[in-house]
C-alpha positions as CSV (number, residue, x, y, z in Angstrom):
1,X,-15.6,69.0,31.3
2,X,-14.5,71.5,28.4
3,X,-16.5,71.9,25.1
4,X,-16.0,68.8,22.5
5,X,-14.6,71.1,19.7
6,X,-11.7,72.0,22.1
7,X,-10.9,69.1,23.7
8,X,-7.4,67.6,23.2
9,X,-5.9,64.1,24.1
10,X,-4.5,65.3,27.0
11,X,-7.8,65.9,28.0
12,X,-8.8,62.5,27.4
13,X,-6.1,61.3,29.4
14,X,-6.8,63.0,32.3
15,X,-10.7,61.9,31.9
16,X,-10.1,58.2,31.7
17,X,-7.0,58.3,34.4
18,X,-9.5,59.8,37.0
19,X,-11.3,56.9,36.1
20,X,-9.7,54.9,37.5
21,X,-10.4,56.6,41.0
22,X,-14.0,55.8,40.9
23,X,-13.9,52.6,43.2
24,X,-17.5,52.3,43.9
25,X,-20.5,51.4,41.3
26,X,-21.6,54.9,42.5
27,X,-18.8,56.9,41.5
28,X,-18.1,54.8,38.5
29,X,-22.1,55.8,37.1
30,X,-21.4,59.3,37.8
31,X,-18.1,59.3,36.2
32,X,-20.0,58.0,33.0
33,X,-23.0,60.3,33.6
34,X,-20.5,63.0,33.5
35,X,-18.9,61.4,30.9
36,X,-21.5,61.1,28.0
37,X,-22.0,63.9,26.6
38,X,-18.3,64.0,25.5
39,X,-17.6,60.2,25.2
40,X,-18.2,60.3,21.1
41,X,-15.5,62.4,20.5
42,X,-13.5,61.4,23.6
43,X,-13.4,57.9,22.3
44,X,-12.3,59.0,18.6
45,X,-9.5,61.2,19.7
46,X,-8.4,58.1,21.8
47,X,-8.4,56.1,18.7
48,X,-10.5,53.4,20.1
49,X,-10.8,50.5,17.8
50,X,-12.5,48.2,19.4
51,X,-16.5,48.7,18.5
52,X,-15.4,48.9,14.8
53,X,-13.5,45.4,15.2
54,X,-16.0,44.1,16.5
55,X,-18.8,44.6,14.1
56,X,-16.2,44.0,11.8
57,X,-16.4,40.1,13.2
58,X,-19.8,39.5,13.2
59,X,-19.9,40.8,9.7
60,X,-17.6,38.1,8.8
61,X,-19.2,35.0,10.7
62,X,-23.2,35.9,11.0
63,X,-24.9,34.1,8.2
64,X,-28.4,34.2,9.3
65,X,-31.2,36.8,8.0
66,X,-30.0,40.1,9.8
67,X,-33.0,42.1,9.6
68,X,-34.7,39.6,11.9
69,X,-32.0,39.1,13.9
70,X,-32.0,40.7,17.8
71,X,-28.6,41.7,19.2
72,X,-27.8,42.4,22.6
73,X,-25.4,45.4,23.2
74,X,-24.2,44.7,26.4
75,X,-22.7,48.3,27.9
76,X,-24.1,50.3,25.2
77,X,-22.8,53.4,26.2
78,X,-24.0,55.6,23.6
79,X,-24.6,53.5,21.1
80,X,-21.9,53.5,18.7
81,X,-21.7,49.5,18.3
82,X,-25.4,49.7,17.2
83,X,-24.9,52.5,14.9
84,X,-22.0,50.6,12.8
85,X,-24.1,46.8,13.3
86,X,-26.7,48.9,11.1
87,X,-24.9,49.5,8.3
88,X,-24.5,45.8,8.1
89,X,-27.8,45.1,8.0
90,X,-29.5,44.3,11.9
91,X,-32.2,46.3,12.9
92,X,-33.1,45.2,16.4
93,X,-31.2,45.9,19.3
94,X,-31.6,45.9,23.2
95,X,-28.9,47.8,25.1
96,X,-28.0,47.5,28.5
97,X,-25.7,50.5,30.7
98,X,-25.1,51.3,34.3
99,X,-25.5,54.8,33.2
100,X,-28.5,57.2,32.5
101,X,-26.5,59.3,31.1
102,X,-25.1,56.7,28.5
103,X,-28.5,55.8,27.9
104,X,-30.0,59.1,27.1
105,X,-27.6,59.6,24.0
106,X,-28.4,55.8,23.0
107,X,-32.3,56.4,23.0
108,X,-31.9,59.3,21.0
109,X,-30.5,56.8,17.9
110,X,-33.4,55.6,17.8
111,X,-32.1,52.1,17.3
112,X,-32.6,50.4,20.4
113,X,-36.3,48.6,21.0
114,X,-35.4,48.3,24.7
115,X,-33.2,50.2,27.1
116,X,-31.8,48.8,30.6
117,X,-30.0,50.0,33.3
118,X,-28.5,47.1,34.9
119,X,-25.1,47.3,37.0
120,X,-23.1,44.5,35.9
121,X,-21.5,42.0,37.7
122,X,-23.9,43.6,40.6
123,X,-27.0,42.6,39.5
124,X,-28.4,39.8,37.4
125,X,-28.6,40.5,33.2
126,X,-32.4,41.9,32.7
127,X,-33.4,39.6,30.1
128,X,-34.6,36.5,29.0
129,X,-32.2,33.5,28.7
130,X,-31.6,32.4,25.0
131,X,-33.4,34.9,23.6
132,X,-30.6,37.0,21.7
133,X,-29.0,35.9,18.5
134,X,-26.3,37.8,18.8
135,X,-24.7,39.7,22.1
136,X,-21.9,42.1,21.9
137,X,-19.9,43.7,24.4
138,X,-16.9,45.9,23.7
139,X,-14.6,48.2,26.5
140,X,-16.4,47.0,29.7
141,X,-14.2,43.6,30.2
142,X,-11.9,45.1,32.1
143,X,-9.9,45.6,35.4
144,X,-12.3,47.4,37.7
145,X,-15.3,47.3,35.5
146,X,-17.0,44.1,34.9
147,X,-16.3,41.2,36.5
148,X,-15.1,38.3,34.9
149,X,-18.2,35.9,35.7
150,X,-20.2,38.2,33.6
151,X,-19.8,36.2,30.6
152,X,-21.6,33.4,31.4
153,X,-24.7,35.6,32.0
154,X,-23.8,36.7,28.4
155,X,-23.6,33.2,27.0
156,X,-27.0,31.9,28.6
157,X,-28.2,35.5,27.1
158,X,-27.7,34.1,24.1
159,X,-29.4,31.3,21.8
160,X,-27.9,27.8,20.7
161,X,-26.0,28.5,17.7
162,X,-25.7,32.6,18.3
163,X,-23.0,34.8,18.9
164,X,-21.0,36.2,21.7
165,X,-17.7,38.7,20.8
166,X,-16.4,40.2,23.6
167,X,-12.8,42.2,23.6
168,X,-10.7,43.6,26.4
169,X,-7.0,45.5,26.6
170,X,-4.2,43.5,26.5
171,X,-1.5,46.1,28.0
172,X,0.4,45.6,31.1
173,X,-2.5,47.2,33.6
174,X,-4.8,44.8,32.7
175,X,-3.0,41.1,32.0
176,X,-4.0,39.9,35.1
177,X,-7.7,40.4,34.3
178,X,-7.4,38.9,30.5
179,X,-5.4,36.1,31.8
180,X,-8.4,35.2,34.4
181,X,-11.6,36.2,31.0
182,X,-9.1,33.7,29.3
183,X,-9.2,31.2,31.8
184,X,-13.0,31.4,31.9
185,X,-14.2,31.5,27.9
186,X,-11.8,28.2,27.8
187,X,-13.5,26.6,31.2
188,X,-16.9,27.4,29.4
189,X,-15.7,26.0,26.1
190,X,-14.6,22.8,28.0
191,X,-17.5,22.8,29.0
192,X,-19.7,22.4,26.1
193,X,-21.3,25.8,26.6
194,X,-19.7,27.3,23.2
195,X,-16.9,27.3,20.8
196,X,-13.9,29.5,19.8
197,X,-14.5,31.0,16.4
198,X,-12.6,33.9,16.8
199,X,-9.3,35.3,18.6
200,X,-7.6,38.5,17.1
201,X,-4.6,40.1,19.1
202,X,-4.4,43.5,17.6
203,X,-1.7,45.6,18.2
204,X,-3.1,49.3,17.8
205,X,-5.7,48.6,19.9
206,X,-6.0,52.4,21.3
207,X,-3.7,55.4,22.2
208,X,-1.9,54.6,25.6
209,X,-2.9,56.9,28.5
210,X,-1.1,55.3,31.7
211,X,2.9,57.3,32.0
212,X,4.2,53.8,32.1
213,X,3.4,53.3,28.0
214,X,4.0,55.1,24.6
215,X,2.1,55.3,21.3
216,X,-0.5,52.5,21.2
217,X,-1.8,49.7,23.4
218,X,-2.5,46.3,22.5
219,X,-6.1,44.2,22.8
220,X,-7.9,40.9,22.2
221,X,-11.1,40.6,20.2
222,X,-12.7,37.2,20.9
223,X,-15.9,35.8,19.3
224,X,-17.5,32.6,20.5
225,X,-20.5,30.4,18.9
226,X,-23.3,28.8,21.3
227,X,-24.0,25.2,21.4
228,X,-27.3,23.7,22.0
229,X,-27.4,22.2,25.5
């Protein structure tokens, strides 16, 4: 991959359309691995909302004492959804990644207590049920990433009366995947397992990559609240 100062978006579209070859877990941590040493600047040039919409949630619904609260960045990457929680006031985060490479640039924030590789959707979540406060996971819930089912690791993950926001694309390539995350968060919330507390559709989500769309792409930011059991 080029240098970061002369990278254009046509070189981020190439990057995340080869992407989409990586079929095995494999390929997709090597991908990533390759991936991470670029992926800060990558993602701005890409205009990627998501992580700051995010945080931008929890800021507006978490009324408990921050400083002592632990989050859970689920597919951490590099850490850029722990940098922006910060400067809202947390302080403790465990991150999880399928990739090393990811996880190198997160360690070196220095915000992270506890690192974890973990391949999701392929192995169970490395950590304690009920143990996070709040658990975040932004870009991974998607066609050929992480499996649906995931999100009921992330729920038990979580403690009665905590967090969960979770976001995914809503552009043609991947409405087959948010119609079945839909179908699931509401089966769970029948359920008793949590509530709906937040669902944003936001329409310039991130710069559009695939030849079969223009300008921006579309996504869903969802936030849910645990219920005791």
């Amino acid at each position: 991959m080029m240098s970061a100062e002369n990278r254009t978006f046509e070189n981020v579209k190439a990057v995340i359309l080869s992407a989409h070859k990586n079929t095995t877990s494999s390929n997709k941590i090597t991908f990533y691995d390759n991936w991470a040493e670029n992926y800060d600047q990558d993602v701005a040039i890409l205009d990627f909302r998501a992580p700051s919409l995010a945080v931008k949630s929890i800021d507006s619904h978490f009324a408990g004492d921050r400083e002592a609260a632990v989050v859970l960045d689920v597919a951490c990457g590099t850490g850029q959804v722990a940098k922006l929680m910060k400067r809202h006031g947390f302080r403790h985060f465990v991150g999880i990644d399928g990739s090393r490479g990811m996880m190198e640039l997160a360690k070196k924030t220095e915000l992270y207590q506890d690192l974890k590789q973990c391949m999701l959707g392929e192995e169970p979540l490395p950590v304690q049920w009920g143990s996070f406060d709040v658990v975040m996971i932004t870009g991974a819930l998607s066609m050929g990433q992480v499996p649906v089912g995931v999100v009921r690791e992330l729920c038990k993950a979580t403690k009665p009366g905590g967090y969960i926001c979770m976001t995914t694309r809503s552009n043609y390539d991947n409405l087959e995947y948010k119609a079945a995350l839909e179908c699931e968060l509401k089966r769970m919330e029948e359920e008793g397992l949590w509530v709906c507390v937040d669902k944003t559709e936001v329409e310039d989500w991130e710069k559009a990559v695939s030849e079969k769309e223009e300008g921006y792409i579309s996504g869903c930011l969802y936030v849910y609240k645990t219920l005791a059991p």
